[in-house]
mmCIF file of the C-alpha atoms, coordinates in Angstrom:
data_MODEL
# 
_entry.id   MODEL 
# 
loop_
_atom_site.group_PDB 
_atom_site.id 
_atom_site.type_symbol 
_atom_site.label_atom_id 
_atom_site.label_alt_id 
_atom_site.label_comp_id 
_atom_site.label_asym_id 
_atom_site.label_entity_id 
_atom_site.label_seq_id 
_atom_site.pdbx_PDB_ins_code 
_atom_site.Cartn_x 
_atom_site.Cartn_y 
_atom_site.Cartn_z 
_atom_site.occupancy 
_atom_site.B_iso_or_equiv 
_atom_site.pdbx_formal_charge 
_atom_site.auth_seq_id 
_atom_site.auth_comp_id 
_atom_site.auth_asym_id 
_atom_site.auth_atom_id 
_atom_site.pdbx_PDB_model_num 
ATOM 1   C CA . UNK A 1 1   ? 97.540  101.399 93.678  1.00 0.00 ? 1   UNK A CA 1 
ATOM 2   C CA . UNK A 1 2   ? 99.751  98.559  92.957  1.00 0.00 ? 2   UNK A CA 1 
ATOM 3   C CA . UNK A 1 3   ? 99.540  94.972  92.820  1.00 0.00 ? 3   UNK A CA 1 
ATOM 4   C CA . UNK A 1 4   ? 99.727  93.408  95.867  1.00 0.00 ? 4   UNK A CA 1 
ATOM 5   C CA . UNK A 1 5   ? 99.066  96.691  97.907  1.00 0.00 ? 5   UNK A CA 1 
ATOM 6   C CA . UNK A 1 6   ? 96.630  97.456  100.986 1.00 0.00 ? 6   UNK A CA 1 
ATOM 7   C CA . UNK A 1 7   ? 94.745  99.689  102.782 1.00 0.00 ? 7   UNK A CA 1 
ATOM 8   C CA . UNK A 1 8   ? 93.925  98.845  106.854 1.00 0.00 ? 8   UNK A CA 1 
ATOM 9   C CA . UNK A 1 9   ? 91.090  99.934  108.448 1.00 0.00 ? 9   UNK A CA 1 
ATOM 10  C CA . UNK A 1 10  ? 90.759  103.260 109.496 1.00 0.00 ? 10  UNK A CA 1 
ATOM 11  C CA . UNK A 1 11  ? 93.046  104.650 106.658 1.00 0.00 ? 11  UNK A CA 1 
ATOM 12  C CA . UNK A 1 12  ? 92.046  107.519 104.481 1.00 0.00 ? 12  UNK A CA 1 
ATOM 13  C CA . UNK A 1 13  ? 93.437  108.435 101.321 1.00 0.00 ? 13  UNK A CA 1 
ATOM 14  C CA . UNK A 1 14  ? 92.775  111.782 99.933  1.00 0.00 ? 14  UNK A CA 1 
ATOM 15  C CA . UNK A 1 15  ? 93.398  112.406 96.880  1.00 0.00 ? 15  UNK A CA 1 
ATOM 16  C CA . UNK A 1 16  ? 91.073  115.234 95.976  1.00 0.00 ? 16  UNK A CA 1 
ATOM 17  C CA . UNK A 1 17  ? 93.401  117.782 95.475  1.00 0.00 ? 17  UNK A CA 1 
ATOM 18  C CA . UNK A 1 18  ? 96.379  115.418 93.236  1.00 0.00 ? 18  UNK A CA 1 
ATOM 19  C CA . UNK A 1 19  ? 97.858  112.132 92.844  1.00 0.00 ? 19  UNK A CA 1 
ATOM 20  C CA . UNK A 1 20  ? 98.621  109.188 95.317  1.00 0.00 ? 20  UNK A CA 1 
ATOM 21  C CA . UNK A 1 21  ? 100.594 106.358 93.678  1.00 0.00 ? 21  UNK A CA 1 
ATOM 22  C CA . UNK A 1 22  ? 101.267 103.286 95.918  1.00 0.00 ? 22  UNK A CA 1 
ATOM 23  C CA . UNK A 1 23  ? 103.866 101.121 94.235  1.00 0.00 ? 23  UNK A CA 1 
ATOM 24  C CA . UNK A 1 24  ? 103.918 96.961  94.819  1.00 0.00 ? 24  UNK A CA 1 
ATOM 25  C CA . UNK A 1 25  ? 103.027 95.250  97.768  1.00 0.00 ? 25  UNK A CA 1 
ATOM 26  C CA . UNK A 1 26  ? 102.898 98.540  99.756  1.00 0.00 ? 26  UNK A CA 1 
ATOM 27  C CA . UNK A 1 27  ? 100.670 98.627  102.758 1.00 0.00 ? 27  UNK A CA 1 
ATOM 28  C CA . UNK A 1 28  ? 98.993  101.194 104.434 1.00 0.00 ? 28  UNK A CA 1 
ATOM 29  C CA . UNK A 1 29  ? 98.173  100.276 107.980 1.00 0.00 ? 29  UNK A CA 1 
ATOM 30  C CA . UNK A 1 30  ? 95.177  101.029 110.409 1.00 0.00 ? 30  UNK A CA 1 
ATOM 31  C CA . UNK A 1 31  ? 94.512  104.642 110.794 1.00 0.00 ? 31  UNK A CA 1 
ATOM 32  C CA . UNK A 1 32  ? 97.046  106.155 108.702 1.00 0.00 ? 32  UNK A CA 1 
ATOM 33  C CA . UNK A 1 33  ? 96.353  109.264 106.823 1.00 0.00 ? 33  UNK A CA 1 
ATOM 34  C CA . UNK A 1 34  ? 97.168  110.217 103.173 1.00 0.00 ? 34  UNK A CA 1 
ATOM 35  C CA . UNK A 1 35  ? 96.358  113.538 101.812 1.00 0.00 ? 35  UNK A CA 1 
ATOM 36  C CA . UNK A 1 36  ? 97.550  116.366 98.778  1.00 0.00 ? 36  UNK A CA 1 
ATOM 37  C CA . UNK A 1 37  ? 97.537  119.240 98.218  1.00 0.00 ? 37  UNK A CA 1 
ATOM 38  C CA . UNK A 1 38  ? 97.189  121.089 95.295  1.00 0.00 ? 38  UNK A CA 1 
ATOM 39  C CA . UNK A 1 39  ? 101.006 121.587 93.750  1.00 0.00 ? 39  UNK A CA 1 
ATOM 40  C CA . UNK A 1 40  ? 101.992 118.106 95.887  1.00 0.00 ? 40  UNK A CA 1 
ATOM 41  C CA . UNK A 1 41  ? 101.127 114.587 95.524  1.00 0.00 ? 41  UNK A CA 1 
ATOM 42  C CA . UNK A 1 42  ? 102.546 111.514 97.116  1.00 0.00 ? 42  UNK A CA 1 
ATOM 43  C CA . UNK A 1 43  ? 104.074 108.620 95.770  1.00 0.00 ? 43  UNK A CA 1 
ATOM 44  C CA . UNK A 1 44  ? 105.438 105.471 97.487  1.00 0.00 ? 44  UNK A CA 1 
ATOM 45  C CA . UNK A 1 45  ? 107.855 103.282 96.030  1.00 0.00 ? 45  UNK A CA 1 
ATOM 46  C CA . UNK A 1 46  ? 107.095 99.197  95.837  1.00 0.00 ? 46  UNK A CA 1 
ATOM 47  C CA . UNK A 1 47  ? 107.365 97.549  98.977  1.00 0.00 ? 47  UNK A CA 1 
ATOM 48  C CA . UNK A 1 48  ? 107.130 99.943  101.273 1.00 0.00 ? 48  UNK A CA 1 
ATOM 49  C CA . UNK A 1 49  ? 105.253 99.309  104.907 1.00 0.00 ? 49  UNK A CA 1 
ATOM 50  C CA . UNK A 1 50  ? 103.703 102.595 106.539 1.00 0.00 ? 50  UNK A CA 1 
ATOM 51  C CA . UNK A 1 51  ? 103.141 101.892 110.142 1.00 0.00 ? 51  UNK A CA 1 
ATOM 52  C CA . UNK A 1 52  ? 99.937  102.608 112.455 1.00 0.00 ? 52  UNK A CA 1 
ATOM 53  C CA . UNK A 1 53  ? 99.037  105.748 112.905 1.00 0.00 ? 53  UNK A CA 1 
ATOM 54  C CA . UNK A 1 54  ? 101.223 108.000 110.279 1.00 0.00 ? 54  UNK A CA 1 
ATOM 55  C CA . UNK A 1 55  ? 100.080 111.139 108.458 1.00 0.00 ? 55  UNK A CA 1 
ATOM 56  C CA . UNK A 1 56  ? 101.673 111.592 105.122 1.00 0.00 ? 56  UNK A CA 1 
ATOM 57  C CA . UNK A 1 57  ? 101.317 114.741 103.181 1.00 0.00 ? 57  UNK A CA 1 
ATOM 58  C CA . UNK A 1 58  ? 102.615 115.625 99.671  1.00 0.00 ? 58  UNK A CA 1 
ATOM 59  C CA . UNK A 1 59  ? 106.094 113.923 100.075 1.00 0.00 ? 59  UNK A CA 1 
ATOM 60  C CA . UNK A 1 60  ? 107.692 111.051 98.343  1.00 0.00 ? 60  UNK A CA 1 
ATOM 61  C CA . UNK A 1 61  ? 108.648 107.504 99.622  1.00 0.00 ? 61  UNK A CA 1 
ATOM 62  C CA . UNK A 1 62  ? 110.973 105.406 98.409  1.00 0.00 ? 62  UNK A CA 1 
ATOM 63  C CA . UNK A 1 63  ? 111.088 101.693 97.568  1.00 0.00 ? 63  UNK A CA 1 
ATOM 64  C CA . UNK A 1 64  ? 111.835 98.919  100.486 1.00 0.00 ? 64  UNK A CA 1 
ATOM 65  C CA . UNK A 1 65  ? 110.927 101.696 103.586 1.00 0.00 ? 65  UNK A CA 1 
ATOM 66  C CA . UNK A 1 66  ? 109.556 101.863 106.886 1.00 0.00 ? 66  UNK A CA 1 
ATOM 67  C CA . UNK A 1 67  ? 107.791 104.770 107.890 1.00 0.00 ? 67  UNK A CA 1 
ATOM 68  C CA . UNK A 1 68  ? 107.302 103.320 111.745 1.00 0.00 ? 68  UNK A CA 1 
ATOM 69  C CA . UNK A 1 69  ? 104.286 103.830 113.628 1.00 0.00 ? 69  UNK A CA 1 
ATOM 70  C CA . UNK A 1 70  ? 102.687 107.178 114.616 1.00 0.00 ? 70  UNK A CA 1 
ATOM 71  C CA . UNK A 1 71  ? 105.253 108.779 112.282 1.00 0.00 ? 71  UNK A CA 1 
ATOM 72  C CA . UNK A 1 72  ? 104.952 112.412 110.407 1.00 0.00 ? 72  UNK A CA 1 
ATOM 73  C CA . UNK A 1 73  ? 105.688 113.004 106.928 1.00 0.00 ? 73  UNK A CA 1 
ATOM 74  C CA . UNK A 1 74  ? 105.120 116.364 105.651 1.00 0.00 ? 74  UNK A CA 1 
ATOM 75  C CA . UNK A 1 75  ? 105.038 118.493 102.286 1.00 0.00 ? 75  UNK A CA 1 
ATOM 76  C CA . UNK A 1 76  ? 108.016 117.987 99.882  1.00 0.00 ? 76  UNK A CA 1 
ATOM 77  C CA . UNK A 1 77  ? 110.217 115.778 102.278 1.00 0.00 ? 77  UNK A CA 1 
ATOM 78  C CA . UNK A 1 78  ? 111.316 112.606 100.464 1.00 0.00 ? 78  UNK A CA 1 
ATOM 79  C CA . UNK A 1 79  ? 112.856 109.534 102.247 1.00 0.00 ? 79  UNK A CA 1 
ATOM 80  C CA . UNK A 1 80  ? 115.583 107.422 99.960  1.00 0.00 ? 80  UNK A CA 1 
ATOM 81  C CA . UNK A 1 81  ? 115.080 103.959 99.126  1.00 0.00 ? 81  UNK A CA 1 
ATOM 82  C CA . UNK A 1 82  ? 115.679 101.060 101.687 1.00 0.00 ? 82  UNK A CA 1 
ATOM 83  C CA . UNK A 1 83  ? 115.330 103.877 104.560 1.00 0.00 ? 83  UNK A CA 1 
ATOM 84  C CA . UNK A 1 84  ? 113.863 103.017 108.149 1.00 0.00 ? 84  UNK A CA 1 
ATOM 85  C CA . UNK A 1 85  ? 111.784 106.356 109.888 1.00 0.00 ? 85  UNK A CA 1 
ATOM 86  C CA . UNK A 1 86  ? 111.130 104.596 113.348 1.00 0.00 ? 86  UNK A CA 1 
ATOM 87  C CA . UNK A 1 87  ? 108.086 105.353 115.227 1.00 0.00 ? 87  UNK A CA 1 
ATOM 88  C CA . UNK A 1 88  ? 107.046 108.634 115.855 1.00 0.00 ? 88  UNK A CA 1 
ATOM 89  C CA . UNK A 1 89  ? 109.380 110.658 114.343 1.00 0.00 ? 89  UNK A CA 1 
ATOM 90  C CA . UNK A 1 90  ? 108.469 114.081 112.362 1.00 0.00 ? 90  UNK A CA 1 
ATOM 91  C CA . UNK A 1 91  ? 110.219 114.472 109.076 1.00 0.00 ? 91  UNK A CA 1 
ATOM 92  C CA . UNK A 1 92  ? 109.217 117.847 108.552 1.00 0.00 ? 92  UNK A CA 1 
ATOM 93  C CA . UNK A 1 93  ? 109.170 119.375 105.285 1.00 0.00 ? 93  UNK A CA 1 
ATOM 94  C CA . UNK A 1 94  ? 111.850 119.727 102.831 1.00 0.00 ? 94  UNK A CA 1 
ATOM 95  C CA . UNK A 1 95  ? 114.018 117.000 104.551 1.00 0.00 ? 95  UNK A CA 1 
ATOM 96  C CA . UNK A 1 96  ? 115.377 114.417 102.447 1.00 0.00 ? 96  UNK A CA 1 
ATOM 97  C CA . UNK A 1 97  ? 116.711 110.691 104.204 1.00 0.00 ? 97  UNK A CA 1 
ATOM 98  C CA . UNK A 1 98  ? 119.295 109.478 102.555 1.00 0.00 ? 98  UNK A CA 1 
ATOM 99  C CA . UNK A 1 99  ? 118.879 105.788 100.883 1.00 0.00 ? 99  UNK A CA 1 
ATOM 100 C CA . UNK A 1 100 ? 119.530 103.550 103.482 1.00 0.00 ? 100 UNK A CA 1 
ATOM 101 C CA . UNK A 1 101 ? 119.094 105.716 106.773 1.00 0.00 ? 101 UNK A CA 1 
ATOM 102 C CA . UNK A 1 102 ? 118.013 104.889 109.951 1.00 0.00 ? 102 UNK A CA 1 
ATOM 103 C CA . UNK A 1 103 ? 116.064 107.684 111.539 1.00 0.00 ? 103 UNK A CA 1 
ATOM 104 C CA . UNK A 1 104 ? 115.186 108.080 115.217 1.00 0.00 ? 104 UNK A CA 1 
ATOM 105 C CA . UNK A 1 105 ? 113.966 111.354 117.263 1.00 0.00 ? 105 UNK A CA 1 
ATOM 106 C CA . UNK A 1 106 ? 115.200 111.693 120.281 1.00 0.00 ? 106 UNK A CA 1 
ATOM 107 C CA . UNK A 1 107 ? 113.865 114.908 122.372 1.00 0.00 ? 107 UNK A CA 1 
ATOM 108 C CA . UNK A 1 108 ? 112.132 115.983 119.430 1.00 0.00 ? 108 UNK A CA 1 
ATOM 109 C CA . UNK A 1 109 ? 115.980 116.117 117.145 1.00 0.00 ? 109 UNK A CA 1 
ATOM 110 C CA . UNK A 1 110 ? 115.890 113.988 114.082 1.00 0.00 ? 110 UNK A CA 1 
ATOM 111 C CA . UNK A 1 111 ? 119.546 111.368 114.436 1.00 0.00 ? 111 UNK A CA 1 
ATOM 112 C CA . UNK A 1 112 ? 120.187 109.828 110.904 1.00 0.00 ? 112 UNK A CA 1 
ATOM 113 C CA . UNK A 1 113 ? 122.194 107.426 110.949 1.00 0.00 ? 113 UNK A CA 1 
ATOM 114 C CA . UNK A 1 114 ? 123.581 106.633 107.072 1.00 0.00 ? 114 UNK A CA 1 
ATOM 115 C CA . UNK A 1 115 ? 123.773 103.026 105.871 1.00 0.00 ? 115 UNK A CA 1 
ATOM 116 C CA . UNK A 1 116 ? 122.094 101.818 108.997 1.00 0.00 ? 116 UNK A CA 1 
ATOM 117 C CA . UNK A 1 117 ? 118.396 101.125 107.685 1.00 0.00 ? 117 UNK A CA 1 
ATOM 118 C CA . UNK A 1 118 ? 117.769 96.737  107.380 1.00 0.00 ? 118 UNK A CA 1 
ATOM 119 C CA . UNK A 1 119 ? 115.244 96.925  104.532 1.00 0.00 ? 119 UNK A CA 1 
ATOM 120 C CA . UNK A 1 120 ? 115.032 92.855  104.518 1.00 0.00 ? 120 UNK A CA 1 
ATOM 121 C CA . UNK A 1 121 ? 112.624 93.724  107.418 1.00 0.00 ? 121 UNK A CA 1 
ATOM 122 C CA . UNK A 1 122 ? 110.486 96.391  105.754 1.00 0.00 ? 122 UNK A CA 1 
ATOM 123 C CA . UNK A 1 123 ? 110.384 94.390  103.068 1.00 0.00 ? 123 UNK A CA 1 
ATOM 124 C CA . UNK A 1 124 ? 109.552 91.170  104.908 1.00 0.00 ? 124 UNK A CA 1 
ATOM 125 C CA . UNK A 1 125 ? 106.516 93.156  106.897 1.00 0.00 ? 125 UNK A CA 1 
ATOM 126 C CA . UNK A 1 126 ? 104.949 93.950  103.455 1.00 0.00 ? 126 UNK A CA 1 
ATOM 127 C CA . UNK A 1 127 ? 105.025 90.349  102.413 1.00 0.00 ? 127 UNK A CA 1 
ATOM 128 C CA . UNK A 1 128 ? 103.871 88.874  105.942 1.00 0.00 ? 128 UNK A CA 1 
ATOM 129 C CA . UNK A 1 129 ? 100.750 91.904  105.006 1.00 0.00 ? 129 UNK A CA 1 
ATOM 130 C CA . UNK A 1 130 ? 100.220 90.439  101.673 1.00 0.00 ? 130 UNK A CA 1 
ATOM 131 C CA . UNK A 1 131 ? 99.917  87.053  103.011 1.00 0.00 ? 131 UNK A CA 1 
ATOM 132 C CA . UNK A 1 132 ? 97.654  88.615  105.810 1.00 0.00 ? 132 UNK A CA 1 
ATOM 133 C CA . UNK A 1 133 ? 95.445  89.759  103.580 1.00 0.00 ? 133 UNK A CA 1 
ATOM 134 C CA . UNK A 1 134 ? 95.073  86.294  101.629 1.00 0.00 ? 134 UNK A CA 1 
ATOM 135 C CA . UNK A 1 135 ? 94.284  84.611  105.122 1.00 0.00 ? 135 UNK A CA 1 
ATOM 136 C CA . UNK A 1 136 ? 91.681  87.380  106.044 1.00 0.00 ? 136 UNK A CA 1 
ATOM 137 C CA . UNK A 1 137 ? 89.786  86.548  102.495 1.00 0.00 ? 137 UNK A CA 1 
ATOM 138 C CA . UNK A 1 138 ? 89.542  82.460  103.512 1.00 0.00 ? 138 UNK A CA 1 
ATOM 139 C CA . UNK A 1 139 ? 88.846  83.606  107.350 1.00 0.00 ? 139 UNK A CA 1 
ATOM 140 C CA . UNK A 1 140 ? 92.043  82.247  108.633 1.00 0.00 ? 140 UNK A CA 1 
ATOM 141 C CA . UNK A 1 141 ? 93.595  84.173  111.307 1.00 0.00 ? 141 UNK A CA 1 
ATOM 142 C CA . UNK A 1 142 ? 96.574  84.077  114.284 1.00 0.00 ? 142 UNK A CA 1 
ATOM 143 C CA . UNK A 1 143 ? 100.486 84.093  113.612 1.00 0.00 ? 143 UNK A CA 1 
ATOM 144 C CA . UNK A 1 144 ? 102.772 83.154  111.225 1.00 0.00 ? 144 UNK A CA 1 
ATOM 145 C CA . UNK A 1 145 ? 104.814 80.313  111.611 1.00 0.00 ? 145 UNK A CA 1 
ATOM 146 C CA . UNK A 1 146 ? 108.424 80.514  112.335 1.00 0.00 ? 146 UNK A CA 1 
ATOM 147 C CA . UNK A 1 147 ? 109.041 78.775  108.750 1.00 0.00 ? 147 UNK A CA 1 
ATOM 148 C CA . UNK A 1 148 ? 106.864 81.639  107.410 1.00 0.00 ? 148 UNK A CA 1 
ATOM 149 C CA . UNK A 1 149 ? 109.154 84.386  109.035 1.00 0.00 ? 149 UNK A CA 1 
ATOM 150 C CA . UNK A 1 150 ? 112.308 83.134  107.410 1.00 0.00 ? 150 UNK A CA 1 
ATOM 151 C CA . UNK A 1 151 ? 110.598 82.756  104.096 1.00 0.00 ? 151 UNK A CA 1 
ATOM 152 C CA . UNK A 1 152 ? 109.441 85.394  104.212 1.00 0.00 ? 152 UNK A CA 1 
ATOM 153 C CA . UNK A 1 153 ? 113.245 87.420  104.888 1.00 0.00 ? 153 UNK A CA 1 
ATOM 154 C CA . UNK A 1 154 ? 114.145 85.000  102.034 1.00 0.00 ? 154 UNK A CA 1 
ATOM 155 C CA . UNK A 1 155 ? 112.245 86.291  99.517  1.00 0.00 ? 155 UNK A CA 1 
ATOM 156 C CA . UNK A 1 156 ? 112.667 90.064  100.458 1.00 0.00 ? 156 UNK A CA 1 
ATOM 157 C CA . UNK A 1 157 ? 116.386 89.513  100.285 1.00 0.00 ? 157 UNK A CA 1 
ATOM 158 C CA . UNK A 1 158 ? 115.503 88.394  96.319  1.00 0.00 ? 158 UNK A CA 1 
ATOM 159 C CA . UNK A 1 159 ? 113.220 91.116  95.972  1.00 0.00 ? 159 UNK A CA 1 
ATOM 160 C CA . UNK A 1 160 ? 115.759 93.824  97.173  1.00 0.00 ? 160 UNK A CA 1 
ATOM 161 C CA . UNK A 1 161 ? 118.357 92.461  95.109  1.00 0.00 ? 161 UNK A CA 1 
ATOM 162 C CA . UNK A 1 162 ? 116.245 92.690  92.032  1.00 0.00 ? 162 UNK A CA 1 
ATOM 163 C CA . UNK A 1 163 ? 115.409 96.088  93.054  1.00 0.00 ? 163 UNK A CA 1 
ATOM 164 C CA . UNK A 1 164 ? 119.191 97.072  93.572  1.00 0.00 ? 164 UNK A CA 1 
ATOM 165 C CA . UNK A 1 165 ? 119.153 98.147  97.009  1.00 0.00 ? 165 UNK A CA 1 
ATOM 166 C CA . UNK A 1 166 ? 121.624 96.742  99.807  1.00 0.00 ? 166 UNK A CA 1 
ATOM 167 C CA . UNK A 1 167 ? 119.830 94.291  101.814 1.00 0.00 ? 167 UNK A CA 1 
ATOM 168 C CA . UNK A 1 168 ? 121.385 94.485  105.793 1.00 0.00 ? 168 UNK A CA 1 
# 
């Protein structure tokens, strides 16, 4: 698990069977599920935000991604950097997103839609969850300030640059 990365409550990670690697600044929100198998692990590239509610198994994640809320994952799929899987879709296994996709399901078909993913906000989520998790340790809690939000897209426009993926 990387610097800067976290687990919500309600999340399990199994890694019984192989590997889990969480990159930077990833987080893993409430009641998401990790889990191997045998001849598959799961990795997930640095500053990547997994949404409420996903199930992940034995696939690989790139860097700067959404994987939206109540979303699917399964064995040997891999999603390309900078990619956006919106809530509840099923990428079932195999399937590989291109870098910078936007993926919807729409009566149950996948629609990717190439080059139309906006990372700066994946990214920005994982930083607005690192800074979450510094409030929760000093007991502070409610939103963000509106100067927070922008900094926030600031410095995930820097970080994507530095990582070398387009920053819509």
């Amino acid at each position: 698990m990387g610097p800067y990365s976290s687990l919500w409550p309600g999340t399990v990670v199994r890694a019984d069977m192989n590997r889990i690697v969480l990159g930077e600044g990833v987080n893993i929100q409430d009641n998401s599920t990790l889990h191997t198998d045998s001849s598959r692990e799961i990795t997930i590239g640095d500053y990547t935000l997994v949404g409420h509610n996903t199930m992940l198994h034995g696939c690989k994640i790139g860097r700067g991604c959404l994987i939206g809320i109540g979303s699917i994952v399964l064995d040997e799929a891999e999603i390309g950097d900078g990619a956006m899987v919106m809530a509840g879709c099923m990428i079932r296994g195999g399937r590989k997103i291109p870098p910078g996709a936007m993926v919807i399901q729409k009566n149950g078909e996948l629609k990717i839609f190439e080059g139309k993913a906006k990372p700066v906000l994946s990214v920005a989520g994982c930083l607005e969850y690192i800074a979450l998790s510094e409030r929760f340790k000093k007991g502070i809690f409610g939103p963000f300030t509106s100067e927070e939000e922008i900094e926030f897209q600031n410095k995930a426009k820097e970080i994507l640059k530095g990582m070398g993926i387009m920053k819509k």
